[in-house]
C-alpha positions, 0 to 999 in steps of 0.5 A: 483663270485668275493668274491669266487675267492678272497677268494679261492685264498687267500686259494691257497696262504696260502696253498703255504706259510704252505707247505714252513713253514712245510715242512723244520720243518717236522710238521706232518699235514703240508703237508695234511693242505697245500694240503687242503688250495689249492684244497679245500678251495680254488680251490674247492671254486673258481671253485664253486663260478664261475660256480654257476655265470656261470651256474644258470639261475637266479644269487643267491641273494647276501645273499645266497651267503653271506651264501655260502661264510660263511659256506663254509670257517667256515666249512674248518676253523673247519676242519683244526683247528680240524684236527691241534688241533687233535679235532675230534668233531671240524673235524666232524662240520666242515664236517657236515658245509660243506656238508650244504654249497655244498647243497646250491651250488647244489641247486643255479644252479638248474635252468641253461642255461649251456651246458650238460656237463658244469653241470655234471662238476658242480655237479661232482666237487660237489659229490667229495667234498661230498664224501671226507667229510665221508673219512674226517671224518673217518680218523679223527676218526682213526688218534685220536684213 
């Protein structure tokens, strides 16, 4: 848990530092790319990382989660440098990454103690990152022309 929420608030730091560089130049993806630093890579990856600790019964190997970690910041590199680069391809494995770390998330807390509503927050928070993949990736289809 801890290796999320280091990572993830480093994310939210870094999303903080390109909305003050970008904003005053008036970079044209400085502000989506600040607003994806902080809510996914790393808000979503904080509260990811912790309610997987939380919520499985039976802790994730500390490889799985070296997994997790890995895809889950490989895939939101490559959408923000596909994205920045203005390389649809790269967007789209950055997608493609994603959804596969969210399904290890998924899978890791198929066994819980939690409460009811605890999960469904899980999962929920799950199936709006999912969902925003395929809008993701069609904006970047549409913005490339």
């Amino acid at each position: 848990m801890r290796t999320f929420v280091l990572v993830g608030s480093m994310a939210v730091i870094a999303g903080g530092l390109v909305a003050a560089v970008t904003g005053p130049a008036s970079l044209a993806d400085g502000s989506w790319a600040a607003a994806y630093l902080v809510l996914v890579a790393g808000v979503g990856q904080v509260a990811l990382g912790v309610g997987q600790a939380v919520l499985a019964a039976v802790v994730p190997s500390g490889r799985r989660r070296g997994w997790e970690l890995l895809l889950y910041n490989v895939a939101n590199t490559a959408v923000l440098l596909g994205t920045v680069i203005d390389t649809v391809p790269l967007v789209m494995a950055g997608g493609v990454i994603l959804l596969v770390a969210l399904l290890l998330f998924l899978s890791g807390v198929r066994r819980t103690h939690a409460h009811r509503w605890q999960l469904v927050g899980y999962r929920m928070l799950l199936s709006l990152l999912a969902a925003s993949i395929p809008v993701g990736l069609v904006l970047a289809v549409l913005r490339h022309g």
